[in-house]
Residue, then its C-alpha position, 0 to 999 in steps of 0.5 A: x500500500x504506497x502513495x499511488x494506492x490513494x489517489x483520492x478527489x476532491x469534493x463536488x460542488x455540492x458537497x463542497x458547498x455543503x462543506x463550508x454551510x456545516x463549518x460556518x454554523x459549527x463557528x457560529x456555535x464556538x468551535x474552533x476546528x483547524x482548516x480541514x481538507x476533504x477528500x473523497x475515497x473508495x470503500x478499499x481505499x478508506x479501510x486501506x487508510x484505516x488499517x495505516x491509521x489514516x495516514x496514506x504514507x507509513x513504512x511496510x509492515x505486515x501488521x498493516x496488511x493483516x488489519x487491511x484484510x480484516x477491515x475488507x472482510x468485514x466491509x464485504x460480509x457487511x460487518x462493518x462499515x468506515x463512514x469517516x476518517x480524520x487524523x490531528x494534523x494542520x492543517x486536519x484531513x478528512x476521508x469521505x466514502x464516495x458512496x454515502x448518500x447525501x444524508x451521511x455526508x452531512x453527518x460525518x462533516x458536522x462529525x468531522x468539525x466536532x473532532x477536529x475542534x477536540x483536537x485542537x483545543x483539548x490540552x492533552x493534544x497540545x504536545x502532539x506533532x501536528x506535522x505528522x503527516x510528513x514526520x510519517x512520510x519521513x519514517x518511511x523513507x528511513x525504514x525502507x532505506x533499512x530494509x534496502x541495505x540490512x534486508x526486509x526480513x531483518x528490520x520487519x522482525x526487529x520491528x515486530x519486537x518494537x511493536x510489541x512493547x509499543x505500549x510501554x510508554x508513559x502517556x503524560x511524561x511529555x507534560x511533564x519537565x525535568x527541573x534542574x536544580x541551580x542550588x544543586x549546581x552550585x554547591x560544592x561537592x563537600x563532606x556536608x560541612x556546614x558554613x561558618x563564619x565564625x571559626x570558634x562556633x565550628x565545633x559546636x555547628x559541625x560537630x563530628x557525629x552529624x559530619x559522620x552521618x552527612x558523609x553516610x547520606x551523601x555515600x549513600x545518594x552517590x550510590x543511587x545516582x549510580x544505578x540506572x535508572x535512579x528511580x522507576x521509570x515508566x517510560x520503557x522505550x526511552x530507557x531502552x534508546x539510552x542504555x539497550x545495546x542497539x546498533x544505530x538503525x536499531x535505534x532509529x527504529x525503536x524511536x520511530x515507534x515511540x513517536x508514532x505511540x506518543x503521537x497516538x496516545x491522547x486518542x486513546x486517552x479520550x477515546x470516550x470524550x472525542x466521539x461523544x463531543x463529535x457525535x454532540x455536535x453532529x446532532x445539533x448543528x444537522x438537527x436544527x440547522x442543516x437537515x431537511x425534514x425529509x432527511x430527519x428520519x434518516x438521520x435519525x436511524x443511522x444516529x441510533x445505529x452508532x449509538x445503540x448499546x448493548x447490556x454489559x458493553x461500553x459504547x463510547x459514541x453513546x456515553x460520551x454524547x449523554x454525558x455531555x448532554x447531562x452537563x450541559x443540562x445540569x449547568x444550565x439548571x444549577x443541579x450542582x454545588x452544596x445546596x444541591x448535593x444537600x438536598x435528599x428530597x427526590x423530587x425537588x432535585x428531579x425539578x430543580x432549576x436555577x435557570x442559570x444557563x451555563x451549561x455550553x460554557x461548561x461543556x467547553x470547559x470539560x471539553x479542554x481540560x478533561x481526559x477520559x478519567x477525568x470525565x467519568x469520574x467526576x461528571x457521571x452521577x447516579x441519575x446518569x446511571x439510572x437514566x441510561x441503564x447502567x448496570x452490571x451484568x453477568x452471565x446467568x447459566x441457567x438462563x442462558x443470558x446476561x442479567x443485572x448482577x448490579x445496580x450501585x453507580x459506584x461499582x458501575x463507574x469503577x469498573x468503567x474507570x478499571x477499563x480506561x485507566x493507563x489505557x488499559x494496559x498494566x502499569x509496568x516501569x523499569x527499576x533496574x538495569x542491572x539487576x543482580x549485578x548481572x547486566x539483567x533488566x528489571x520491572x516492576x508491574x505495580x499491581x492494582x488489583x488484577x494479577x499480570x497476564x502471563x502469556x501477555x507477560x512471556x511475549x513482551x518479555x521475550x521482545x524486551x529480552x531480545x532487545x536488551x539482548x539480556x536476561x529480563x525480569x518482571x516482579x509482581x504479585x500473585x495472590x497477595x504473594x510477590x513473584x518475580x517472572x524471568x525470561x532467559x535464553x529463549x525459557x520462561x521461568x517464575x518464582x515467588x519471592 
């Protein structure tokens, strides 16, 4: 799949049109999107650019082509359909299916707007390149540069190991600046002698008991500043491009991989937030501005289709788009604060309202400071819960089906912020680059309630192994009892601690 397999084109007239209507009443309701360019595409080439993360340009690798066929299989045996496409860039591009009706392509435009204004005022994007399109043109150009001098086999297979701890990263380092202690810098490398002007006090001020103990803590911290790294880091891959023994192609390729997982993190870090303000917006702006009325229920149908959502299944598009709307409501009404939290009569709090109107100022609020986390936690309330039916569920033997096992909002959102924390990965950091005195690596998955899965454990280790071309070490817990499990000349080992 090269640059020739996407010769998209340009909008009609019409849609064209269309296009600058939908844009100029998305401003007209305060978004603010990146200019967003069009562009009309195959129902191959859409799934072609879905498999490459919508991005026309990306070095070879199987796992592309591997997605490409799921996504045409599914297309074809009428499982899933891609109505749109649009990656964070400036300026943002867009992907249209030729083959939608007139109906679709009002709604993916509004959708599109929705995102694109997510992406350029939501602070956890602030960080992200937004010239990625060339910066994945130009990876590449390097990686088959790679493959033409060292062989497609051998940089295919080292990029599979790469891609298999492509999750090891920390999603908020780049937030996140170093402080460099001036204080620090200037102190001389004494034994911790205190100043003194007065030479007959030194005695008394440096006695020789705290001199003995300065010099045991400063023994000490020279001794931690030596191991590596000096304290847990979480960001594994940037451990690895410092101190793993890559040659430099290696290298270059390892920190083509972390580029690309940093630049695709926010999104997952908002998954929920992005589709549900989209989705917000592409209903408003089509219902009450763009729509025919012979377009509604039409609209109507395939809104519902994208929303609907099954017991015991987290629809993003559709919690994200309630969720908002519920703020909205509430700020609007004043149904927050004290006197609101307060009140126990059930029916005053069902029919309150303050007429307060400040319900879009807040969901813009929402919209830039939250992240996922931060927006199921904070804003989804009991009554959310019961308006929309959220429970959970289990699967009843006997009956053959699923059924309410719970209906308390607190397990309801715990298990929700469970699915969503650390982007559903486990929180692992490497505290050790030479564990044992033997040039071993060592991690450490900070377990939070649900053990590590090993056959997920054994596969990221071996990737780990191969590139730190040593013995790798994960320590953890099973049942309440510290494990460590080690992986060391192609053998899988565990033992508890």
């Amino acid at each position: 799949m090269g640059m020739d397999d996407f010769s998209t084109s340009a909008l009609t007239p019409d849609l064209a049109r269309l296009r600058d209507q939908i844009r100029a009443h998305a401003e007209a309701y305060g978004l603010d999107p990146f200019e967003t360019i069009f562009e009309m595409v195959d129902s191959d080439q859409i799934n072609s650019l879905a498999a490459l993360g919508g991005f026309p340009v990306r070095y070879p690798h199987w796992r592309f082509g591997m997605d490409y066929d799921q996504l045409s299989k599914g297309y074809e045996w009428g499982l899933q359909k891609i109505y749109e496409m649009v990656i964070n860039t400036n300026p943002s591009y867009a992907y249209l299916m030729k083959s939608n009706p007139l109906v679709d392509q009002k709604t993916v435009m509004a959708h599109v707007y929705g995102h694109v204004d997510f992406f350029k005022n939501k602070y956890l994007f602030y960080k992200t390149n937004r010239k990625m399109l060339d910066t994945m043109a130009n990876h590449a150009v390097k990686i088959r540069d790679y493959m033409d001098h060292y062989g497609q086999d051998v940089v295919e297979s080292f990029i599979d190991k790469c891609l298999a701890i492509e999750n090891l990263i920390d999603p908020y380092a780049p937030f996140v600046e170093k402080k460099r202690s001036a204080k620090a810098q200037q102190e001389e490398p004494n034994s911790g002698r205190l100043k003194n002007d007065r030479n007959y006090m030194d005695k008394f001020i440096n006695p020789p008991d705290f001199l003995e103990e300065q010099r045991q803590k400063m023994a000490l911290a020279q001794q931690q500043s030596k191991k590596i790294p000096a304290e847990p880091q979480k960001d594994i891959l940037a451990f690895l491009l410092e101190f793993a023994p890559l040659e430099d192609w290696e290298q270059e390729v390892l920190a083509i991989v972390r580029d690309e997982a940093y630049y695709f993190a926010p999104q997952a870090q908002t998954k929920i937030m992005n589709e549900g303000w989209a989705s917000y917006w592409h209903s408003k702006i089509l219902t009450e501005k763009v729509l025919k009325d012979s377009e509604i229920i039409d609209f109507c149908d395939h809104h519902s289709g994208v929303t609907a959502m099954q017991p015991g299944q987290i629809n993003p598009y559709k919690i994200g788009i309630e969720l908002f709307r519920e703020i909205e409501d509430r700020w609007n009404r004043g149904k927050f604060g004290k006197e609101y939290e307060e009140c126990d009569d059930m029916r005053a709090k069902a029919l309150w309202d303050k007429k307060l109107g400040l319900g879009r100022q807040k969901i813009f609020e929402v919209r830039k400071v939250c992240n996922d986390i931060t927006f199921i936690d904070e804003y989804l309330t009991e009554e959310f819960c019961e308006r929309l039916k959220l429970y959970t569920y289990q699967f009843n033997r006997r009956t053959n089906q699923y059924e309410i096992a719970d209906r308390d909002y607190r397990k309801i959102k715990e298990k929700i912020l469970f699915g969503i924390s650390n982007l559903g990965q486990p929180f692992v950091y490497v505290t050790d680059g030479n564990y044992q005195n033997k040039g071993e690596l060592l991690l450490w998955h900070k377990h939070q309630g649900l053990d590590l899965d090993v056959r997920w454990a054994r596969e990221t280790m071996r990737s780990l192994s191969e590139i730190w071309k040593r013995p790798v070490n994960v320590e953890t817990e099973v049942d309440g009892q510290k494990k460590v499990f080690s992986y060391a000349n192609g053998e899988f080992s565990e033992r508890f601690i």
